[in-house]
N, C-alpha and C positions, 0 to 999 in steps of 0.2 A: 580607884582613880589616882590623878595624880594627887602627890605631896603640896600641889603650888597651883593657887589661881590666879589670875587675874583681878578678883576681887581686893587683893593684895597690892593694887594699882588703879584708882580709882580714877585716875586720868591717864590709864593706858590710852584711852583714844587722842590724847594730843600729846603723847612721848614723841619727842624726834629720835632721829634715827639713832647719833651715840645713844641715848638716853635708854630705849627699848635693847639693844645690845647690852648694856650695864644690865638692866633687871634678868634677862636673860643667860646673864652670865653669873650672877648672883644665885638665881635660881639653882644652877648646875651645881656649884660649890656648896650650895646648903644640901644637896643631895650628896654628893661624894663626898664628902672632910664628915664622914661620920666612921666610927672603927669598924660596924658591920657590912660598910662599903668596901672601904680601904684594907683590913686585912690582908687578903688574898696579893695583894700590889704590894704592900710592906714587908710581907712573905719574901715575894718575887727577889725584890731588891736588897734585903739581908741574905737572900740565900747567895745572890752574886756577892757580894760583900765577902763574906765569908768564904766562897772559891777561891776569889782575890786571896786573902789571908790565906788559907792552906795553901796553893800556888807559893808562894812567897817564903814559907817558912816550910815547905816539906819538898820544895823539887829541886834539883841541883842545875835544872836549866832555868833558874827562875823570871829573870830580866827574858827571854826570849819568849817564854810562855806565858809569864804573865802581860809582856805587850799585845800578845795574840787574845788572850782573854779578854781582855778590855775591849780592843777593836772589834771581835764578836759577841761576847755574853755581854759587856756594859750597856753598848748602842740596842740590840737582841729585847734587855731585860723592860728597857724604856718603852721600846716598842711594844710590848706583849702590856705591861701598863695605860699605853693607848689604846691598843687592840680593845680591851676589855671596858675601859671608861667610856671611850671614845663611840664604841657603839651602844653602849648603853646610854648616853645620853639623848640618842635622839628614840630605840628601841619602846622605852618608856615611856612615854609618852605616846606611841605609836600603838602600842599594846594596851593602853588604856580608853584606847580612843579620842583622846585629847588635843591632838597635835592636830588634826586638821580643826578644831574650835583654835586655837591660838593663832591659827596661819589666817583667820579672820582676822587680827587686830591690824590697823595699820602699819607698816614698814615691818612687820612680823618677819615674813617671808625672806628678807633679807637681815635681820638682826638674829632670829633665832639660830641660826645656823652659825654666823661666826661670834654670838654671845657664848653659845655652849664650846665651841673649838676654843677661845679665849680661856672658859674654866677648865676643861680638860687637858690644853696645854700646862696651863698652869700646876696643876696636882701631877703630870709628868714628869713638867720639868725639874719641879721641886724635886720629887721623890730620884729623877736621873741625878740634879747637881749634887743631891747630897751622897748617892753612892760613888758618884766620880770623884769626889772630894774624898771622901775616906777610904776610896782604891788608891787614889798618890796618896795618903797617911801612912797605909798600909808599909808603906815599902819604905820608909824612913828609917835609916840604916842597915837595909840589904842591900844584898848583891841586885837585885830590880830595883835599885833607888829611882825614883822617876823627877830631873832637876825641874826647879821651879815655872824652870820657860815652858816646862808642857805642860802645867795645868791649866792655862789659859785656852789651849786647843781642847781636853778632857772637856771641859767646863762649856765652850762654843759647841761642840760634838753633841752634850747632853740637849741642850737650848734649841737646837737645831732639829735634833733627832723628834723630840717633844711635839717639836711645833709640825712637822712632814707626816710624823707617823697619826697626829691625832686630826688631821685634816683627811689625810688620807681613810680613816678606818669610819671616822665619823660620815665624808660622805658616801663610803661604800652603804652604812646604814638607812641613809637617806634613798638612794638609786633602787637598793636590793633587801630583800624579805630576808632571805636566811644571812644576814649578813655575817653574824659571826665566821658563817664555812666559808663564805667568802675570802673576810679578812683574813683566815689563816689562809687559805690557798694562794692570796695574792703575796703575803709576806713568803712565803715558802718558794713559791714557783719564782714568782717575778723579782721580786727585792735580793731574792736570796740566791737564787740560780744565775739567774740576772747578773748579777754584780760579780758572778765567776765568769763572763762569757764577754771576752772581746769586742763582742760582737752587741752585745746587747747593753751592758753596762753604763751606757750613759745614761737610758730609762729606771736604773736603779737607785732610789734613795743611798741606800747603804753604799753603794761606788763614791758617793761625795763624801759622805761620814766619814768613811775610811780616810778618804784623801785628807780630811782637815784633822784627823787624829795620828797623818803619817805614816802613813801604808800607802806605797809606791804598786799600782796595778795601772796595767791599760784597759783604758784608754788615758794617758796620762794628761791631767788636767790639776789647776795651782788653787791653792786653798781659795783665793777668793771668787774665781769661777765657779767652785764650789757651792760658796754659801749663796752665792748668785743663783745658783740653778736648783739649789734647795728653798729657797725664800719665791720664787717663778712657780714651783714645784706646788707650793702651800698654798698659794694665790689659786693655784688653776683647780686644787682640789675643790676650794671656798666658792669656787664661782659656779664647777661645776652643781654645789649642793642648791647653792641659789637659787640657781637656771631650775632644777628640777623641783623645788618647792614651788614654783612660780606655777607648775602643772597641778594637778592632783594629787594630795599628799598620801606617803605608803603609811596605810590601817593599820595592820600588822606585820609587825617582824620575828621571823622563828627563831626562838633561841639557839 
């Protein structure tokens, strides 16, 4: 069963709404912030780190390549960090059979869903700002010098990425059973073919990342339409997970 009951809240029944999001979000972080959780994402995030670092001191186009890097493997790395928390937060509890007893407690339906997106954001964006931090470290006194004015976009890029990607993948697990194949199929097909096509690129996350990290593609649009339409973005995934707990909650999810 799960790690967490309710017994642990003995006046769950008259929690208001922030209040049951707080325990719900509490929840999620005593689940992930353990090392047999987090390994696999700490991995993730030293292994970009360290591309960063060779980039930088083994290639003679460094400044060009390692901008490309960041804008793909940094935003990429974050994601694939949500990918994995993000459905496993609702997963588990789904797989234990627990989640439809919790979606009984008052205002459940609506706090569970953005208590765990709040902790999941959070251990992404952690683990994004501090790779994006020591990718501009990296480059202090090379030919990639990255000057101070862009690590404020690096740093928004990561914040941003965090909060889209873990809203996103958390309520693909909500909607859908095999969510994981989901999740990569959506980040692969849509996010990512997506944000190559003219044509489609305004439906993709990764098209506004780009744009606030400075990469010029069409459909051309200004950093703060951007975060406008990534923060819209986050909202619509949170509501869609809402709407659908409101229904009958999904039993199991395939790994």
């Amino acid at each position: 069963m799960t790690a967490w009951s309710w017994a642990e809240a003995p006046e769950a029944r008259k929690l208001s709404l922030p209040a049951a999001i707080a325990v719900h979000m509490r929840v999620q972080l005593a689940r992930t912030l353990r090392l047999q959780t987090l390994w696999p994402w700490l991995a993730v995030m030293l292994a970009v780190t360290l591309g960063g670092w060779a980039i930088v001191h083994f290639s003679v186009e460094a400044a060009d390549r390692f901008a490309e890097f960041v804008h793909t493997w940094g935003v990429r790395a974050i994601a694939l960090v949500a990918l994995g928390v993000g459905t496993a937060a609702i997963r588990q509890d789904a797989e234990a059979g627990a989640l439809a007893f919790f979606l009984l407690r008052p205002q459940a339906k609506t706090a569970l869903p953005i208590g765990r997106w709040l902790a999941v954001t959070a251990v992404a964006g952690t683990l994004g700002e501090v790779a994006m931090l020591v990718l501009w470290l990296v480059t202090r006194g090379t030919s990639a010098q990255m000057p101070l004015s862009e690590l404020p976009a690096l740093l928004l890029a990561a914040a941003l990425a965090a909060a889209v990607y873990s809203a996103t993948f958390m309520t693909i697990a909500v909607w859908f059973r095999a969510a994981i194949g989901v999740s990569v199929g959506w980040l692969v097909v849509l996010d990512r073919l997506a944000s190559a096509s003219t044509s489609f690129a305004a439906v993709a996350p990764s098209h506004y990342l780009a744009t606030i990290l400075g990469e010029e593609s069409p459909p051309e649009t200004t950093v703060a339409a951007s975060v406008c339409a990534l923060v819209v973005w986050t909202a619509l995934m949170l509501f869609a997970a809402v709407v659908r707990l409101q229904r009958e909650p999904p039993v199991n999810n395939e790994p």
